[in-house]
C-alpha positions in Angstrom: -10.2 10.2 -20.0 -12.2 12.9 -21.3 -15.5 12.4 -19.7 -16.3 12.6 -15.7 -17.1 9.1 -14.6 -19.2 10.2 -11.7 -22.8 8.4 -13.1 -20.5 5.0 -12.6 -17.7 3.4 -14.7 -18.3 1.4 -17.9 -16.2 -1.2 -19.3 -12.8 -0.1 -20.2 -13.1 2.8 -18.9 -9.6 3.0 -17.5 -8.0 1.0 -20.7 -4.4 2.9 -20.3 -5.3 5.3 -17.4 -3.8 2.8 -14.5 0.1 1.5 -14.5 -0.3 -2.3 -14.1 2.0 -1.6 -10.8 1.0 -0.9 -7.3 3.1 -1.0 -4.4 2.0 -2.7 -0.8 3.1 -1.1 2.4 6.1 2.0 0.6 3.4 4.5 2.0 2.4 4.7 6.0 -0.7 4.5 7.0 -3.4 6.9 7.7 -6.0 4.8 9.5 -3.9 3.7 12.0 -0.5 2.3 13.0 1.6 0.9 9.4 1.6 -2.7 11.6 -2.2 -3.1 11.9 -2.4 -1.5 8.3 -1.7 -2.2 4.8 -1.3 0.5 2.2 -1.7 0.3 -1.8 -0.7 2.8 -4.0 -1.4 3.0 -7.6 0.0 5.5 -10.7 -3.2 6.9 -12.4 -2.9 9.0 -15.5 -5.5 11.7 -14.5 -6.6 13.4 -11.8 -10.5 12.5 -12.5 -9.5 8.6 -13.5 -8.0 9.1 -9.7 -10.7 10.1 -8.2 -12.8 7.3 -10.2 -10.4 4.9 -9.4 -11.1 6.0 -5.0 -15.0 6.2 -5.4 -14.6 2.4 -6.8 -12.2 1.2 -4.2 -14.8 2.7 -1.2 -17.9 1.6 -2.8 -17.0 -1.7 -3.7 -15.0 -3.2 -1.6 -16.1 -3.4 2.5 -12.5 -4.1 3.7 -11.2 -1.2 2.1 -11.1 1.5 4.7 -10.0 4.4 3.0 -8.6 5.3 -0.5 -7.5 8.8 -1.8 -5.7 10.6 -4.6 -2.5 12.2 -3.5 -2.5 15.8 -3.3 -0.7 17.1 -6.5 0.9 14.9 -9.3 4.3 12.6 -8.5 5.0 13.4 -12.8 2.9 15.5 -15.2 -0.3 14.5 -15.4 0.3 11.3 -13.1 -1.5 10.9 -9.5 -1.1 8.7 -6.7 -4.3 6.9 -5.2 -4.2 4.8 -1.9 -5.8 2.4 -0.4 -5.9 1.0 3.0 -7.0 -2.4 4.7 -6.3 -4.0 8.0 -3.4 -6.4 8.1 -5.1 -10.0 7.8 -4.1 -13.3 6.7 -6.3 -13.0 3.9 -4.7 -9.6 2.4 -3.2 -11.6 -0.3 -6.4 -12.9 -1.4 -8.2 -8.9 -1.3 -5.5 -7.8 -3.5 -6.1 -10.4 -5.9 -9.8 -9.7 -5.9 -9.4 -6.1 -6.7 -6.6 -6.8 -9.5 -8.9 -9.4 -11.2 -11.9 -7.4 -10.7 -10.2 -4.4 -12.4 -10.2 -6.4 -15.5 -13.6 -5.2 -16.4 -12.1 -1.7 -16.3 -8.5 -2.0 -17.4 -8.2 -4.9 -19.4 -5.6 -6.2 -17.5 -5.6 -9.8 -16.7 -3.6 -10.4 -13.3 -1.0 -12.0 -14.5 -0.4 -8.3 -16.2 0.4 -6.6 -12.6 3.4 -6.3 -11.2 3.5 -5.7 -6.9 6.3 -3.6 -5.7 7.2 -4.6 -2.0 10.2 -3.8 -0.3 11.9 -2.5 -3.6 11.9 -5.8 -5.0 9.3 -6.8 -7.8 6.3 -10.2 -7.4 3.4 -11.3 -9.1 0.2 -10.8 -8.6 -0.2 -14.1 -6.9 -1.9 -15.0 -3.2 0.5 -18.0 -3.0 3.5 -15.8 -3.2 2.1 -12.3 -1.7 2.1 -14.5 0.8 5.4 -15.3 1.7 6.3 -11.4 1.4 3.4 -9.4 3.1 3.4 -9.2 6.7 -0.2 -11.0 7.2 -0.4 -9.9 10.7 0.7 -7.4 13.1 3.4 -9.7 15.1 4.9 -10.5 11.8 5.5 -6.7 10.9 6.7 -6.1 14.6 8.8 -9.3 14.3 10.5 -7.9 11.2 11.6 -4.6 13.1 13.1 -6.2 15.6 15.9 -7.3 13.1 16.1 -3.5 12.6 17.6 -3.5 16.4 20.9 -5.0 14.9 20.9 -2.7 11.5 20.4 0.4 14.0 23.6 -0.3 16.2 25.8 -0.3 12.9 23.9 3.1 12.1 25.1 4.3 15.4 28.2 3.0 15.2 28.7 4.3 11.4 27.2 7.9 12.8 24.3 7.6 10.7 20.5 8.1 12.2 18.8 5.1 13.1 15.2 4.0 12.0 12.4 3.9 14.7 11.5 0.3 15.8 7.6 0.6 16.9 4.8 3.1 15.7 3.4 5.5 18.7 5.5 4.3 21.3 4.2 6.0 24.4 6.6 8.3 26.4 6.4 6.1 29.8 8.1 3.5 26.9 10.8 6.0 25.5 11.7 7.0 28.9 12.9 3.0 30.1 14.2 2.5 26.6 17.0 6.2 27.0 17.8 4.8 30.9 18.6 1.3 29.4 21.3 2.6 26.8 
């Protein structure tokens, strides 16, 4: 983009400037605790289409409560932007809205994105984001506790183990060192 989008975005205005590929919950959250939140990144192709790309996510969207570029480039010329809403049973559906909404913008349709979660590769689709988002904070908690099982092979294999719960409180840490 050669132009500053700051007077608002027209349409098109991001034809080729956003990879059709975002990824849900790689990145942790800044809001709050990664099992109350769920994170979005996308691969922008500027630094100003970035910063476009955050002033729209902020503005227009009331569930969205924060979104920013990443602090330098991940590859020349190629930013990060994030986006964070709470963890609901309806995140599937505010993903969706957003990717078809960016149509005006990109010209993709949603069937054109791809969602990266846990290394593996989906559709933009509510009916199967929602068999592989965590739509609430039980489920993510749930899910770590199958990390319990993974950790006592790391520890037997002398590799470090992966933390279980975010911000566990000291009075916490202290029952869980006597118990081992």
């Amino acid at each position: 983009m050669n132009k500053i989008l700051n007077e608002g975005l027209d349409y098109h205005d991001f034809v080729g400037q956003i990879k059709p590929e975002i990824t849900i919950d790689e990145y942790e959250a800044k809001m709050g605790k990664d099992s109350d939140i769920v994170t979005m990144a996308f691969v922008v192709n500027s630094k100003l289409a970035a910063e476009d790309l955050v002033s729209w996510l902020e503005i227009g969207y009331d569930y969205i409560l924060d979104a920013s570029v990443s602090d330098g480039e991940i590859e020349p010329g190629k930013y990060l932007v994030f986006a964070e809403m709470k963890r609901k049973t309806n995140t599937p559906e505010k993903i969706c809205e957003i990717l078809n909404d960016l149509k005006t913008l990109t010209d993709l349709s949603l069937n054109d994105w791809t969602l990266i979660i846990e290394d593996e590769s989906y559709d933009a689709d509510v009916e199967v984001l929602k068999q592989v988002i965590y739509l609430t904070p039980y489920e993510y908690n749930k899910n770590k506790e199958g990390e319990k099982e993974l950790n006592e092979y790391r520890e037997l294999a002398n590799l470090p183990s992966k933390p279980l719960y975010d911000n566990i409180d000291s009075e916490i840490k202290k029952y869980i060192n006597l118990s081992k």
